[in-house]
Backbone as CSV, one residue per row, in Angstrom:
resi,resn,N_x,N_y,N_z,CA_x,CA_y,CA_z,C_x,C_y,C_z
1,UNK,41.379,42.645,-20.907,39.933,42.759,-20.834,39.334,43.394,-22.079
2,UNK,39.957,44.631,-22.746,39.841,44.928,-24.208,39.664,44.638,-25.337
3,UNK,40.347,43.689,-24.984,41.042,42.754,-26.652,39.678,42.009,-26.841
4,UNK,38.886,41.415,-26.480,37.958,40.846,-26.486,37.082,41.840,-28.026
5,UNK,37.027,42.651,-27.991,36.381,43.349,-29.364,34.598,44.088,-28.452
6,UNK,34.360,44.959,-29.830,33.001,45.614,-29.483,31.975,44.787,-29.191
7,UNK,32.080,43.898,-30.591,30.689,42.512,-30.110,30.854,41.960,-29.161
8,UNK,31.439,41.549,-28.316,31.767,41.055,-27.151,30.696,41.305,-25.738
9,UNK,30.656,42.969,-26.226,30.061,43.741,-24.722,28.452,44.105,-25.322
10,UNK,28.118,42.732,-26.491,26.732,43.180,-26.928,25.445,43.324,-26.161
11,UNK,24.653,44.271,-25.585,24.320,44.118,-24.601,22.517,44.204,-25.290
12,UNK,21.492,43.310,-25.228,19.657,43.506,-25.907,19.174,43.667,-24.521
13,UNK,18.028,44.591,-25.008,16.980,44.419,-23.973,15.774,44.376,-24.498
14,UNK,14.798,43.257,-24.200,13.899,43.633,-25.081,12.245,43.610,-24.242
15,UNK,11.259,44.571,-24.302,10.136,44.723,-23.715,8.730,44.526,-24.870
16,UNK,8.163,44.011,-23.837,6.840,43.367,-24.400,5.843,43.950,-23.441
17,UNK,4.632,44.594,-24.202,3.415,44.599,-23.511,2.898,43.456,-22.464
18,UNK,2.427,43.597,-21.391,2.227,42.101,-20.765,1.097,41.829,-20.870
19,UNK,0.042,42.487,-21.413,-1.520,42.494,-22.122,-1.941,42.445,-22.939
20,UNK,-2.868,42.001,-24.040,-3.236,42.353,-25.398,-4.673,42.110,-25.585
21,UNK,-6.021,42.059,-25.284,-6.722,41.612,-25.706,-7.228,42.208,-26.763
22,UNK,-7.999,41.050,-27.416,-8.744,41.137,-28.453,-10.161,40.545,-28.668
23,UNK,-10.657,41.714,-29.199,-11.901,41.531,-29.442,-12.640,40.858,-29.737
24,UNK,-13.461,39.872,-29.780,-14.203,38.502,-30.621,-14.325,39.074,-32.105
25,UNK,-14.403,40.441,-32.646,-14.801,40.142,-33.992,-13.726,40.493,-34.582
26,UNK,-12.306,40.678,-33.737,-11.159,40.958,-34.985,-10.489,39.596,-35.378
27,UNK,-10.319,40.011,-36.077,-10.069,38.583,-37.160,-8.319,38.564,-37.367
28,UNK,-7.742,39.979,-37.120,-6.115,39.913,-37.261,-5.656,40.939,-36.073
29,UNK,-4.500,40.520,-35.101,-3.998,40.954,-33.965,-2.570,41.565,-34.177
30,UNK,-2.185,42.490,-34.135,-0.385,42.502,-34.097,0.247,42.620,-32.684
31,UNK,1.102,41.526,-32.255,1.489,41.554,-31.150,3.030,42.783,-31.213
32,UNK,3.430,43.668,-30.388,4.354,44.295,-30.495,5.434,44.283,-29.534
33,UNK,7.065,44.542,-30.294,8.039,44.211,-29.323,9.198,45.058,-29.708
34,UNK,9.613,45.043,-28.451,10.350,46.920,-28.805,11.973,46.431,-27.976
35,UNK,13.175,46.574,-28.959,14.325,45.993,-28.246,15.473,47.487,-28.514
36,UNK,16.451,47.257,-27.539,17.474,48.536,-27.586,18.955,47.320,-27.524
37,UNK,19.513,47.833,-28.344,21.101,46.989,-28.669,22.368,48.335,-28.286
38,UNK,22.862,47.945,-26.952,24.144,48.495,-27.348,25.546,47.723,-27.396
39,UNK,26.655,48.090,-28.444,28.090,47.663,-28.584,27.489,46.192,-29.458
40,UNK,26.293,46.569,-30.010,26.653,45.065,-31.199,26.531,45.800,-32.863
41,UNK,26.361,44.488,-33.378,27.226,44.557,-34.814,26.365,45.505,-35.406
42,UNK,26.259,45.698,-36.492,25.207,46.737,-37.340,24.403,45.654,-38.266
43,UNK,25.211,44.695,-37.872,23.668,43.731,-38.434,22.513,43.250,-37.999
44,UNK,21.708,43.522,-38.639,20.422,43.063,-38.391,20.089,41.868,-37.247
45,UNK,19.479,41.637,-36.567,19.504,40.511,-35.658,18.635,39.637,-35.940
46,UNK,18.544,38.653,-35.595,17.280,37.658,-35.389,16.093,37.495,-34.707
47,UNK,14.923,37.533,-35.095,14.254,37.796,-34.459,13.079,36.910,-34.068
48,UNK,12.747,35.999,-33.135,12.441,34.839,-32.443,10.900,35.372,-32.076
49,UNK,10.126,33.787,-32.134,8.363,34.501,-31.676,8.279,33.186,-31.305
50,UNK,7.619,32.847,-29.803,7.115,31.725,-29.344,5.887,31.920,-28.751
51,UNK,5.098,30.455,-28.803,3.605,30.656,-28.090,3.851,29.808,-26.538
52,UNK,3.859,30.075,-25.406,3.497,29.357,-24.575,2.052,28.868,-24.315
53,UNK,1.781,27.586,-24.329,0.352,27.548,-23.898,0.254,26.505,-21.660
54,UNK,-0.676,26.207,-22.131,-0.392,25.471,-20.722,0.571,24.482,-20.447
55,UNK,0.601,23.482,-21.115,1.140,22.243,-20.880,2.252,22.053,-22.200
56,UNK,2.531,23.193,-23.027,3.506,22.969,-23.889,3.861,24.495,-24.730
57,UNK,4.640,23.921,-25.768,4.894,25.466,-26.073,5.336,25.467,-27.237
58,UNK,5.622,26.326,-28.412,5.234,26.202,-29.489,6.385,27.490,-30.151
59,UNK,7.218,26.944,-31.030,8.419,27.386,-32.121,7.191,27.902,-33.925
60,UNK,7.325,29.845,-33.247,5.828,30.024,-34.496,7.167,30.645,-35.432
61,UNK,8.192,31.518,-35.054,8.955,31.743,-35.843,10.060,32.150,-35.526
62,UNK,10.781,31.152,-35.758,12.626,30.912,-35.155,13.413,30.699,-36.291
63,UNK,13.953,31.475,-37.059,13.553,32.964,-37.600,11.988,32.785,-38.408
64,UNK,12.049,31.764,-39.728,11.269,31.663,-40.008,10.390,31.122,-39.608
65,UNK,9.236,31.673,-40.254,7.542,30.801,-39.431,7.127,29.857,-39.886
66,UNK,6.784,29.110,-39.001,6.527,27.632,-39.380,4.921,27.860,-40.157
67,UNK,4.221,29.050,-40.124,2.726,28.871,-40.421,2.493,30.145,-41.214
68,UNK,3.387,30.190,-42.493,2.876,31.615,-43.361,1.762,32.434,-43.421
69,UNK,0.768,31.388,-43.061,-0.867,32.107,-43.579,-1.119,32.819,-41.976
70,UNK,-0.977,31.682,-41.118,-0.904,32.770,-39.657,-0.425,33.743,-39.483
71,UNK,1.059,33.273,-39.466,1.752,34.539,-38.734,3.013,35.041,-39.828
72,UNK,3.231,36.276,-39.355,4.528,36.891,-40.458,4.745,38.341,-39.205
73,UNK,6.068,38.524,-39.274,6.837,39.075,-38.604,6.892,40.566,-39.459
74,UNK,7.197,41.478,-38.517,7.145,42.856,-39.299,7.881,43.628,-38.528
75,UNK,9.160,44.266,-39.280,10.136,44.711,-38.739,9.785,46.466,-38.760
76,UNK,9.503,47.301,-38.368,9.129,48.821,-38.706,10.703,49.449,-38.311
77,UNK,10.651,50.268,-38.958,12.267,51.750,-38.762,12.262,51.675,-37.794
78,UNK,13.568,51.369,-36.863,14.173,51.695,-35.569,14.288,50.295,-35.070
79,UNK,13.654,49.891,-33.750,13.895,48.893,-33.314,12.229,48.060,-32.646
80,UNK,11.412,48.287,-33.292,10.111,47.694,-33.316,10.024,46.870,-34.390
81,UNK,9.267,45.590,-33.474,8.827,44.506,-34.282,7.571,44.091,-34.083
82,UNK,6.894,43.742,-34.753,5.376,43.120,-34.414,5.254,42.082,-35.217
83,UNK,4.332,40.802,-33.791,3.744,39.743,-34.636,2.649,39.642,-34.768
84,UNK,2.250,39.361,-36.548,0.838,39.692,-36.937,0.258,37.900,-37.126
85,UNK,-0.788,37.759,-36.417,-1.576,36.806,-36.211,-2.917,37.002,-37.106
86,UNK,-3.337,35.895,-37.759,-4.005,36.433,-38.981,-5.721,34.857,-38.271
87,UNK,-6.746,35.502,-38.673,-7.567,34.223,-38.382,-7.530,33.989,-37.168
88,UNK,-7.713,35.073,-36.307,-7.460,34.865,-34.893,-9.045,33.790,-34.046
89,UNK,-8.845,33.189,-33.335,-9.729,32.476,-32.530,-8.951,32.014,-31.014
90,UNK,-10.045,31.565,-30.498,-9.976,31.606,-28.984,-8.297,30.301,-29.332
91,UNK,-8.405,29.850,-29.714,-7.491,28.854,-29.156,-6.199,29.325,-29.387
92,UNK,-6.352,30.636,-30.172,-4.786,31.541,-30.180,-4.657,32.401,-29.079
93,UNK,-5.386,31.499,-27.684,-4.840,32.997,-26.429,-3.691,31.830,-26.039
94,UNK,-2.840,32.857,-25.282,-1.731,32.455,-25.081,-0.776,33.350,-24.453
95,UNK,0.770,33.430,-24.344,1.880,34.119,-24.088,2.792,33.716,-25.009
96,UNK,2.769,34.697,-25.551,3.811,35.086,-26.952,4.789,35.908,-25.967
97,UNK,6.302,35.755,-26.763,7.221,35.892,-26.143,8.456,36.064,-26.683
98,UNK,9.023,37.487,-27.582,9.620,37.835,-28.297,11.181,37.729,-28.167
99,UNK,12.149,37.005,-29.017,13.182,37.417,-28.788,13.908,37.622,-29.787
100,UNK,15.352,38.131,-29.792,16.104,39.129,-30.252,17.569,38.534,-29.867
101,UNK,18.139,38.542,-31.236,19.257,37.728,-31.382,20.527,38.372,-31.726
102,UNK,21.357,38.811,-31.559,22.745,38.836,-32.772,23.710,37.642,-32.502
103,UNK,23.428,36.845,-33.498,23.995,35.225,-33.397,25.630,35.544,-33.582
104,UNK,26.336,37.259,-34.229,27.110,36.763,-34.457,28.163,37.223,-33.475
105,UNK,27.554,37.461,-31.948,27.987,37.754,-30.896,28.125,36.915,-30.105
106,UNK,29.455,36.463,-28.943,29.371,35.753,-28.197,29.314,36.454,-26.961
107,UNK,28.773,37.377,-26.753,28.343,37.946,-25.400,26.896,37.306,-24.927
108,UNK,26.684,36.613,-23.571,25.719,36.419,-23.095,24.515,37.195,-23.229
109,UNK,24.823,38.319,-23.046,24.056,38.982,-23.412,22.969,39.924,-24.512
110,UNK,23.832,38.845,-25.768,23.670,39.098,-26.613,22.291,38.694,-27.621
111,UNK,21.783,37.750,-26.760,20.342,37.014,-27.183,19.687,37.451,-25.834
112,UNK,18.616,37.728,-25.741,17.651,38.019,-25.060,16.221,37.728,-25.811
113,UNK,15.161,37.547,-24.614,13.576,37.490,-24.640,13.046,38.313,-24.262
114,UNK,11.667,38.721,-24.322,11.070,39.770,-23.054,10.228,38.759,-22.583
115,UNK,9.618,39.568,-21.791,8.851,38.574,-20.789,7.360,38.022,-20.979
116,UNK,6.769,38.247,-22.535,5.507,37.630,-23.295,4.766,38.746,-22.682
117,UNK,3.948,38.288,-23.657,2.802,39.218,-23.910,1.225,38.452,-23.609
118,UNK,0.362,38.179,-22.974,-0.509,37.509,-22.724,-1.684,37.683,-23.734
119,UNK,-2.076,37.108,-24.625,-2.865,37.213,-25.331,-4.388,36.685,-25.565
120,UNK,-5.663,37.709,-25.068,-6.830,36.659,-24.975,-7.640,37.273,-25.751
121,UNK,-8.752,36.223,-26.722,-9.318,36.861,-27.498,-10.764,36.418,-27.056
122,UNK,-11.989,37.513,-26.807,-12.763,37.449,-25.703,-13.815,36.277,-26.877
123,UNK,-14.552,36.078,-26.498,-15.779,35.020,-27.086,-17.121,35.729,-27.437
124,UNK,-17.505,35.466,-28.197,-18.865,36.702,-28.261,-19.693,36.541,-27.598
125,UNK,-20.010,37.573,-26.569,-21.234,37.154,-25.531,-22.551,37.767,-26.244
126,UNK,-23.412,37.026,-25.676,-24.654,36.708,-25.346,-25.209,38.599,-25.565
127,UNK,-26.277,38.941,-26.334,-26.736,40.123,-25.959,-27.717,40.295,-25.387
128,UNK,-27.966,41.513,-25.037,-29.222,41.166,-23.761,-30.633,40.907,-24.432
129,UNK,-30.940,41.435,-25.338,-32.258,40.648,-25.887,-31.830,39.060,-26.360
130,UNK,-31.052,38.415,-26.133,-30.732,36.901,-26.327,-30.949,36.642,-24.686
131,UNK,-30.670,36.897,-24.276,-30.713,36.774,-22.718,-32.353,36.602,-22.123
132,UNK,-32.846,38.108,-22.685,-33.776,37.732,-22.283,-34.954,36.882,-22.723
133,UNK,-34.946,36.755,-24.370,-35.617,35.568,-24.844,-35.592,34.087,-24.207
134,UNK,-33.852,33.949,-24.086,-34.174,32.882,-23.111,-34.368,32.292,-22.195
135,UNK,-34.286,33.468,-21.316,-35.175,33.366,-19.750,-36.980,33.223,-20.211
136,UNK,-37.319,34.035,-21.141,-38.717,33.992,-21.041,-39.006,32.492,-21.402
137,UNK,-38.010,32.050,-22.419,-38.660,30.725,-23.138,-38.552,29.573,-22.147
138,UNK,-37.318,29.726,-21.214,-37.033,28.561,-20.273,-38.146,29.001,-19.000
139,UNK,-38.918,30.247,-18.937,-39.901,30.217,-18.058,-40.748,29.987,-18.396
140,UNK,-41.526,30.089,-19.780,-42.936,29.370,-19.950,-42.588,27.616,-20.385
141,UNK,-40.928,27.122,-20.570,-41.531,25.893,-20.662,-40.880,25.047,-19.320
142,UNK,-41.012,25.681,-18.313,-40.779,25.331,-16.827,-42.465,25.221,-16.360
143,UNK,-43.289,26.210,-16.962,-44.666,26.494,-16.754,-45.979,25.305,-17.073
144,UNK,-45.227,25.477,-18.290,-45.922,24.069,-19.519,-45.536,22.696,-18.388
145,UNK,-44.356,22.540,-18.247,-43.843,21.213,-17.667,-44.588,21.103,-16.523
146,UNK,-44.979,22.113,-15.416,-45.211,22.152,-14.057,-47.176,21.989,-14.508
147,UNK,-47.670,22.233,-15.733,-49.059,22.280,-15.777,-48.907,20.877,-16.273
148,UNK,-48.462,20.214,-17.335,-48.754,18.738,-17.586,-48.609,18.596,-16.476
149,UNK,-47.735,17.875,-15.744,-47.310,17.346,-14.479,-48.531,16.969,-13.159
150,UNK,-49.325,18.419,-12.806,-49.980,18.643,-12.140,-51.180,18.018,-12.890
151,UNK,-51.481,18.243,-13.978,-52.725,17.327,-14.585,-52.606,15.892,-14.288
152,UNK,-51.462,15.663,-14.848,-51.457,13.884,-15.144,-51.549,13.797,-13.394
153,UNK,-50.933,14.309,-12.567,-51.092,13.799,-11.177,-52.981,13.826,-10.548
154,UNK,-53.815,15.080,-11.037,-55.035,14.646,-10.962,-55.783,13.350,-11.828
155,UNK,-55.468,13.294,-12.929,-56.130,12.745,-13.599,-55.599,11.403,-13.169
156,UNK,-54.449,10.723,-11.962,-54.383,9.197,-11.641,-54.559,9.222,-10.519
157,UNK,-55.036,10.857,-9.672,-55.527,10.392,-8.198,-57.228,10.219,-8.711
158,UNK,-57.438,11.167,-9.790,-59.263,11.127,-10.347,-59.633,9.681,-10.505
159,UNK,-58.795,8.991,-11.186,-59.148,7.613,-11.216,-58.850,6.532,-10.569
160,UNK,-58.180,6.755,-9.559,-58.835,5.787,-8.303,-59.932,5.541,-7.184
């Protein structure tokens, strides 16, 4: 049962925020992902970023990123990683979903995901003086409409 070696019993775990929103006016997001390795190699691992969306799903950087100007990976001291999303807009909400590799392990356990991170970036609402301009404007021209209306209806009962 020994002989098998240290890499063998490589064991990742890796955790992801399950929330992230973002604001309508930030323009760059870092998603963050935090993994613990015990009995693997001292090398560096691989480190995997996918987008789930509804109906499909999306390879942003396995290792490398398919979209430089978007996204780029950032490894900080210890065992934190973050993915930085650059030019953020609504159609980048999603579940991002980090994983963590030592390829040069054949323990099952040796590649792991966490369980994504849900990512929504809100839309800019409406402020309340926009709000209320356009209640006033859609009430005086509900007003306007309801006074022609009522004219032209006298003026073709007047002339019969």
């Amino acid at each position: 049962l020994f002989s098998t070696g240290a890499a063998e019993a490589c064991q990742v775990t890796v955790t992801q925020p399950r929330f992230q929103e973002a604001d309508y006016s930030m323009q760059t997001v870092f998603l963050t992902c935090a993994f613990s390795a015990s009995g693997c190699s001292s090398s560096p691992p691989e480190v995997l970023w996918f987008r789930f969306l509804t109906n499909k799903h999306e390879d942003l950087c396995t290792p490398g990123c398919t979209d430089h100007q978007k996204y780029k990976v950032h490894s900080s001291s210890g065992n934190n990683i973050s993915l930085q999303i650059n030019d953020l807009t609504v159609d980048d909400n999603g579940v991002y979903i980090c994983g963590v590799a030592f390829s040069d392990s054949s323990s099952p356990h040796s590649k792991q995901a966490g369980n994504g991170t849900v990512l929504t970036k809100t839309e800019k609402q409406h402020s309340t003086g926009e709000l209320i301009f356009m209640t006033i404007t859609s009430s005086l021209l509900l007003l306007y409409s309801t006074a022609v209306f009522t004219l032209f209806v006298f003026y073709k009962v007047g002339s019969k």
